[in-house]
N, CA, C and O of each residue as an XYZ file, in Angstrom:
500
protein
N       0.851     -1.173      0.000
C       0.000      0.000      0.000
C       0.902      1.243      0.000
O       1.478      1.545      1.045
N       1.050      1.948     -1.056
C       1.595      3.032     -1.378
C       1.623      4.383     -0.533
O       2.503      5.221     -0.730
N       0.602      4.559      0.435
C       0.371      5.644      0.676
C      -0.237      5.259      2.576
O      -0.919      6.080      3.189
N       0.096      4.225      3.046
C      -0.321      4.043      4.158
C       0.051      5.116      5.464
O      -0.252      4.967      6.647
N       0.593      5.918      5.010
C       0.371      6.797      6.226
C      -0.349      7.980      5.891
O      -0.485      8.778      6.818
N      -0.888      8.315      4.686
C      -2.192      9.029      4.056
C      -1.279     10.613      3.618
O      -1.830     11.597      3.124
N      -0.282     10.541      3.844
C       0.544     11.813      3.176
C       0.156     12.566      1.922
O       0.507     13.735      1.766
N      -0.598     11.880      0.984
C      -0.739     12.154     -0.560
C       0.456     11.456     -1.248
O       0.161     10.852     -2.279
N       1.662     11.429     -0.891
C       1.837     11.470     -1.789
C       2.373      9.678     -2.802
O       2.519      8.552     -2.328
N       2.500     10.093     -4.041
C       2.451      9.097     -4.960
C       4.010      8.953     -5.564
O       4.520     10.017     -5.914
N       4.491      8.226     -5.657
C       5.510      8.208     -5.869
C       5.519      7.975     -7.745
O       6.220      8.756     -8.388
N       4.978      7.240     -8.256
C       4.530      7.119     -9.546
C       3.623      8.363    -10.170
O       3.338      8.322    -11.367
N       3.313      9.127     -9.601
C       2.229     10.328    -10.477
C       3.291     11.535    -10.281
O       3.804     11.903     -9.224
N       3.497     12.088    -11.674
C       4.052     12.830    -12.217
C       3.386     13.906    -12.850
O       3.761     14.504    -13.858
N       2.399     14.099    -12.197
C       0.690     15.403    -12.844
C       1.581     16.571    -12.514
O       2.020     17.411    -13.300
N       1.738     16.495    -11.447
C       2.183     17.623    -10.536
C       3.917     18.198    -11.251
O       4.892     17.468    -11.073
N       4.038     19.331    -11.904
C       5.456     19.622    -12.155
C       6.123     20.008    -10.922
O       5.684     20.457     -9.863
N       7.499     19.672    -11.394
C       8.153     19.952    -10.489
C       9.234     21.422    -10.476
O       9.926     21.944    -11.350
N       8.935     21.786     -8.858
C       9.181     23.739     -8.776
C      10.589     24.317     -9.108
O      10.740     25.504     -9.398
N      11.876     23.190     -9.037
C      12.825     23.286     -9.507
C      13.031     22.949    -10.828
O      13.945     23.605    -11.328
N      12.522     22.185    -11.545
C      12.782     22.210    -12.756
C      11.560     22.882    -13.731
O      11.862     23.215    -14.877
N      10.414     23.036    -13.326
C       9.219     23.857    -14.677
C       8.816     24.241    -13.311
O       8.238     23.419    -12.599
N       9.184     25.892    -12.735
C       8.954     26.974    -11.878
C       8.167     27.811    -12.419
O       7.667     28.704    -11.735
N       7.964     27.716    -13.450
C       6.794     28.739    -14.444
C       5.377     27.503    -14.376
O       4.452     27.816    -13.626
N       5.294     26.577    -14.910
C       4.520     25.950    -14.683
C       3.632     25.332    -13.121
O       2.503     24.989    -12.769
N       4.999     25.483    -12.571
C       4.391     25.448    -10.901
C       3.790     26.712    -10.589
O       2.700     26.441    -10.087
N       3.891     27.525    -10.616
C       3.144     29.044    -10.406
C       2.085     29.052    -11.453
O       1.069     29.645    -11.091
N       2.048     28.543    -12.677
C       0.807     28.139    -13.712
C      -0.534     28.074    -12.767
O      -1.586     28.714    -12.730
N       0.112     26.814    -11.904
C      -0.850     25.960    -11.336
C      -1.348     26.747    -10.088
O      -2.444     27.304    -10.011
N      -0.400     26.715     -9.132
C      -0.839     27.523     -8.255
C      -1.840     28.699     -7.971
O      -2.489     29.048     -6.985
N      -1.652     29.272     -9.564
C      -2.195     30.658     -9.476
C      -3.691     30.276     -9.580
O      -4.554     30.852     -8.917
N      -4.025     28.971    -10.709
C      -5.261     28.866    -10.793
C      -5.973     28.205     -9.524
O      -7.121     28.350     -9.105
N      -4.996     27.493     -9.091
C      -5.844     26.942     -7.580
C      -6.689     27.934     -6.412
O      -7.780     27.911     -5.842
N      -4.977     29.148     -6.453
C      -5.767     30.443     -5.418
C      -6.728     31.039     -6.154
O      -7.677     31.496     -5.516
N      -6.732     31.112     -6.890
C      -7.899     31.786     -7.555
C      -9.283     31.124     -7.721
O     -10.221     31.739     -8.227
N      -9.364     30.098     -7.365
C     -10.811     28.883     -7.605
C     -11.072     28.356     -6.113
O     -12.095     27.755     -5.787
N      -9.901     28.692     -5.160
C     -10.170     28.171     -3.416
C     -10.660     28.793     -2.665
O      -9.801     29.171     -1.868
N     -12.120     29.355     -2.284
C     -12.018     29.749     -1.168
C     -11.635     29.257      0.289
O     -11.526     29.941      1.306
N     -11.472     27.993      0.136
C     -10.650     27.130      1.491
C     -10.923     25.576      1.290
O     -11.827     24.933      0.756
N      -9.607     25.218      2.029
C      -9.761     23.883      1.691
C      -9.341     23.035      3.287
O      -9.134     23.600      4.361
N      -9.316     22.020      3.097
C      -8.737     21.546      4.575
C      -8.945     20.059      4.670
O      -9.927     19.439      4.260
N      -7.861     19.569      5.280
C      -7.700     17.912      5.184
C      -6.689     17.698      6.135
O      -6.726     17.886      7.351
N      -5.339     17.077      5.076
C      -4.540     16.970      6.175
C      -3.499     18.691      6.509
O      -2.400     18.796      7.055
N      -4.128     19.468      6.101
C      -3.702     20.888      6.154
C      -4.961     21.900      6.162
O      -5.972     21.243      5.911
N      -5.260     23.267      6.360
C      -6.098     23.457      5.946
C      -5.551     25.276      5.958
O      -4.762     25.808      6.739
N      -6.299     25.890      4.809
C      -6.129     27.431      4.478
C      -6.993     27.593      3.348
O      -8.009     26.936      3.122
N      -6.407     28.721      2.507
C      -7.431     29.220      1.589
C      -6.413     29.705      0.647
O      -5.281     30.011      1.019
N      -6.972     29.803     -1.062
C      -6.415     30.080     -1.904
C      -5.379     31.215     -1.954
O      -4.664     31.283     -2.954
N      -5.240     32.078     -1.001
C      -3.742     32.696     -0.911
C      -3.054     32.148     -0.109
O      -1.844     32.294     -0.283
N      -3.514     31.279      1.120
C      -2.155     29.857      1.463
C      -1.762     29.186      0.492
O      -0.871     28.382      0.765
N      -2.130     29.223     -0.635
C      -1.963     28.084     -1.443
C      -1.031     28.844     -2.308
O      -0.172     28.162     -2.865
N      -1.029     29.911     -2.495
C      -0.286     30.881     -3.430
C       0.831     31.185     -2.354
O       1.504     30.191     -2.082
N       1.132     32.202     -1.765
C       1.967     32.187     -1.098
C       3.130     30.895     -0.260
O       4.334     30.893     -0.006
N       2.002     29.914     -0.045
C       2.810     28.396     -0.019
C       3.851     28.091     -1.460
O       4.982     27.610     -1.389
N       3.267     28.434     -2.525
C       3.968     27.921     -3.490
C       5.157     28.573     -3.730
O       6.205     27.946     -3.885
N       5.075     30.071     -3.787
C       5.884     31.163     -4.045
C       7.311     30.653     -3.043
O       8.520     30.639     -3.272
N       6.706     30.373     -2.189
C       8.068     30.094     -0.907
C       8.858     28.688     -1.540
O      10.021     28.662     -1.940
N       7.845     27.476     -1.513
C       8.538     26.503     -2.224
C       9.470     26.834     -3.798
O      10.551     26.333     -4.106
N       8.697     27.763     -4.557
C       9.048     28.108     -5.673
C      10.796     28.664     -5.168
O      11.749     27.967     -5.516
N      10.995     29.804     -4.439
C      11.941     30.856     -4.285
C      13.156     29.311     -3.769
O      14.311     29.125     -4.155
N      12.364     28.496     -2.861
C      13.630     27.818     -2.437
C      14.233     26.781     -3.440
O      15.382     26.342     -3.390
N      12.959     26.355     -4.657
C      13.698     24.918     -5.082
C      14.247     26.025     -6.500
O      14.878     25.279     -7.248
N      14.237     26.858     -6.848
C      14.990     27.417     -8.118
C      14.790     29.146     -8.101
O      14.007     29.830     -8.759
N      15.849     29.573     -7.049
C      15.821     31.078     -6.414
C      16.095     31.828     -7.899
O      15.610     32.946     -8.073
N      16.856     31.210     -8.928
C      17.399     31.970     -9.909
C      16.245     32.578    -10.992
O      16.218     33.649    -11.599
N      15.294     31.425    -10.973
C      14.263     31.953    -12.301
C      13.022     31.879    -12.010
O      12.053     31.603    -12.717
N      13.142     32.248    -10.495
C      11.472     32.655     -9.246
C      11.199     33.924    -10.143
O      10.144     33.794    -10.765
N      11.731     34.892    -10.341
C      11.721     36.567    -10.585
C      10.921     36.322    -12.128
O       9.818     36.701    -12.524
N      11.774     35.688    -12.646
C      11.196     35.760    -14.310
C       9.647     35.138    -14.729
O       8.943     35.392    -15.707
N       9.394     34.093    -13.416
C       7.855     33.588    -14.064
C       7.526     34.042    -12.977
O       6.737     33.122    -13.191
N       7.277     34.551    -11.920
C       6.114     35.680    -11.563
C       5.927     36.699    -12.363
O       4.732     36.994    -12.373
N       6.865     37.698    -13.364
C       6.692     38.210    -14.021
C       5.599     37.248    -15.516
O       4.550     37.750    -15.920
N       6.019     36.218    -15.954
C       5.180     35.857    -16.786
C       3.682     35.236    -16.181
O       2.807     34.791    -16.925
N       3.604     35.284    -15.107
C       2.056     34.344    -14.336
C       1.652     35.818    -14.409
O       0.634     35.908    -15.095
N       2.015     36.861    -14.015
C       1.626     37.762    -13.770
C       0.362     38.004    -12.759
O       0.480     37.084    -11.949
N      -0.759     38.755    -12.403
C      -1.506     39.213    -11.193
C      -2.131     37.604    -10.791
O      -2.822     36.809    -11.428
N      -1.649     37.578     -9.707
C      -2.989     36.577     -8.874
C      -4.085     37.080     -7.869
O      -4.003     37.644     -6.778
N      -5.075     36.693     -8.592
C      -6.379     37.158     -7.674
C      -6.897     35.804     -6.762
O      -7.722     34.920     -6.994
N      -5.984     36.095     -5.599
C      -6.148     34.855     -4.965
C      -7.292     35.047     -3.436
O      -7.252     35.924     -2.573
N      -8.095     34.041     -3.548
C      -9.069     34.045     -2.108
C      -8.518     33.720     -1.461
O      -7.607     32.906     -1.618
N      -9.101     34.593      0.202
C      -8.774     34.816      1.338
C      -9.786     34.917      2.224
O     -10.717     35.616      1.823
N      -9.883     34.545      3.074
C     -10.965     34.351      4.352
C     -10.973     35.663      4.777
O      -9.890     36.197      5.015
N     -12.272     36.442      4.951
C     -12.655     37.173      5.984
C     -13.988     37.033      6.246
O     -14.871     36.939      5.392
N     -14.113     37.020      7.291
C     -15.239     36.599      7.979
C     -16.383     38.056      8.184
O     -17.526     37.776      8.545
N     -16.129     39.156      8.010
C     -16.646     40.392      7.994
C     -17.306     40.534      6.259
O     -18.321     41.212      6.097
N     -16.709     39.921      5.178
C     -17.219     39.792      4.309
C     -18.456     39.225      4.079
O     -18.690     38.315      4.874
N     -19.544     39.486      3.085
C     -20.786     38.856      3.128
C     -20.820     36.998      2.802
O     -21.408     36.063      3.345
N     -19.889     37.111      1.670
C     -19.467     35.545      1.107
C     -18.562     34.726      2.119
O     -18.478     33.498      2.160
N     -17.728     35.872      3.140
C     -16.689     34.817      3.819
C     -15.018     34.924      3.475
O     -14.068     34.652      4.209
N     -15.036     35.474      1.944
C     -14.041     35.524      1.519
C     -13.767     37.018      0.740
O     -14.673     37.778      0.396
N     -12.371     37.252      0.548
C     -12.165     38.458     -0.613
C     -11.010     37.658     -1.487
O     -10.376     36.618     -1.308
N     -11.071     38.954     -2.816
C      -9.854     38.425     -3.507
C      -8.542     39.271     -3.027
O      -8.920     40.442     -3.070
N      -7.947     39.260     -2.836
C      -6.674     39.794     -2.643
C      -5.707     39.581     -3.740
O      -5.477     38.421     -4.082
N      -5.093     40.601     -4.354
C      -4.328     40.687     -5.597
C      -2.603     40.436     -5.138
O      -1.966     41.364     -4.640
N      -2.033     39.183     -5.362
C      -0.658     39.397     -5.211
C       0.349     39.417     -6.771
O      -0.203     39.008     -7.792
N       1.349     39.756     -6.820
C       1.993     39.811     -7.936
C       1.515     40.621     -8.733
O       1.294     40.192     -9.866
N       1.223     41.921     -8.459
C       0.968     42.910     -9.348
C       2.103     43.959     -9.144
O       2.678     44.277     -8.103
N       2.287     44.453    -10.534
C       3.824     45.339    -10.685
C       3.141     46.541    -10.668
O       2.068     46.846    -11.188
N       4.111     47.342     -9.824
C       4.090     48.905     -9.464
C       3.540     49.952    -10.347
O       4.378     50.400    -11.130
N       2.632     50.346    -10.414
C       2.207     51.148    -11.111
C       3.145     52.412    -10.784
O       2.541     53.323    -11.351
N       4.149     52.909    -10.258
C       4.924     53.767    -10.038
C       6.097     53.143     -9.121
O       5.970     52.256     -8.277
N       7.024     53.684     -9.420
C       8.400     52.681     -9.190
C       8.993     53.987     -8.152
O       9.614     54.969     -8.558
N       8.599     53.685     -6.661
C       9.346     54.411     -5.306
C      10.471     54.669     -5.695
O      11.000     53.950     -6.543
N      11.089     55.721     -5.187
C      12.627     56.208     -5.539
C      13.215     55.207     -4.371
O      14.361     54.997     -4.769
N      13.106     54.737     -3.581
C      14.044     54.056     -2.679
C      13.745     52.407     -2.616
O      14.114     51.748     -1.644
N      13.229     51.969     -3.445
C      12.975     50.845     -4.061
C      13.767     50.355     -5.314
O      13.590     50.917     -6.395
N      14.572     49.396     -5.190
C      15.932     49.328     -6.590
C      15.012     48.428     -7.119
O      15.565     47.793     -8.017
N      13.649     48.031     -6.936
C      12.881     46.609     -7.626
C      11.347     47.684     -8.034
O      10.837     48.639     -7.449
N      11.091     47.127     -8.989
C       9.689     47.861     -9.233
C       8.252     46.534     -8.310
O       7.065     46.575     -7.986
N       8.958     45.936     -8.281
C       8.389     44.765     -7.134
C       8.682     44.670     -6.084
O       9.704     44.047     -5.797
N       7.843     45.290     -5.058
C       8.075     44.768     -3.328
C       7.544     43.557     -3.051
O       6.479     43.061     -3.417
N       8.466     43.111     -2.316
C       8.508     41.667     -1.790
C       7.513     41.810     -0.580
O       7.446     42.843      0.086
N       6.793     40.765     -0.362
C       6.262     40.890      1.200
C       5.228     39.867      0.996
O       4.655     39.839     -0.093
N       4.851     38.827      2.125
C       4.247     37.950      2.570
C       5.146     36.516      1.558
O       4.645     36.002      0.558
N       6.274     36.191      2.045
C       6.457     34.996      1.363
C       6.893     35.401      0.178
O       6.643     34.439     -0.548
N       7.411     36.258     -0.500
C       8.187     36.816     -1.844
C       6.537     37.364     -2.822
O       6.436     37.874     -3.938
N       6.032     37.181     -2.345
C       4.647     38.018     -3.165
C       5.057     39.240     -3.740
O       5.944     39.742     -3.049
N       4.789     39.868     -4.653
C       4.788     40.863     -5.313
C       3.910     41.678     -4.930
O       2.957     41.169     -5.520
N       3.197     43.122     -4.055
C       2.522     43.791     -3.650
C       2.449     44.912     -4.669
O       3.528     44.954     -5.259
N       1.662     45.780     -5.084
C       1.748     47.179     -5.058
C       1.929     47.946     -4.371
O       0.974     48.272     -3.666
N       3.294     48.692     -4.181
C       3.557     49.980     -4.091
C       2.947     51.646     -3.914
O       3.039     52.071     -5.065
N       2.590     52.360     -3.372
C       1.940     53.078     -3.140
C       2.635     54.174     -3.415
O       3.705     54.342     -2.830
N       2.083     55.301     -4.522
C       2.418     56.310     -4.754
C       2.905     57.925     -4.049
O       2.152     58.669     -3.420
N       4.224     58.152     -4.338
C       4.803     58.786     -3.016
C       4.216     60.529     -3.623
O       4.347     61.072     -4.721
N       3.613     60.957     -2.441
C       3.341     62.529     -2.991
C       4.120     63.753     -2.283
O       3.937     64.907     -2.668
């Protein structure tokens, strides 16, 4: 029995790419998951921006070199998030969106924050 301690995982299924070698395709995936989850839960449990931000971190550690270049090509994730003050339960929260104005004390037109997420920047007056 392959899976007797209920981990998931499969040692034979190869669905799933892998974040060090197709890092564009792992963020492919990811992005559509946060974006279709409002929560999930099993042997873990969160909501479609755990699931995004989970990946981003795995992403940055298994191939730090070409993390930068496919968030730029996945481009905006509109990923769900739990709030309970909301009428549905949930909002979308936008990560990986590029600066609509590039801070003078910022050398990246991308701020990093929550797990290497890409935030918008806020316009300095």
């Amino acid at each position: 029995m392959w899976d007797a301690d209920h981990d998931g995982f499969d040692p034979d299924d190869h669905s799933m790419p892998c974040p060090a070698c197709n890092t564009l395709e792992w963020l492919r995936e990811a992005k559509e998951e946060a974006e279709y989850t409002s929560y999930y839960c099993g042997y873990s449990s969160g909501t479609g921006e755990t699931i995004w931000l989970n990946a981003v971190n795995v992403a940055r550690a298994a191939n730090p070199t070409a993390v930068e270049a496919a968030l730029m090509e996945v481009g905006e994730v509109h990923a769900l998030a739990k709030d309970d003050d909301a009428p549905e339960g949930y909002v979308v929260r936008i990560h990986n969106q590029l600066a609509t104005t590039i801070d003078a004390e910022a050398p990246d037109p991308y701020a990093h924050s929550d797990g290497g997420t890409a935030m918008v920047q806020q316009a300095k007056e």
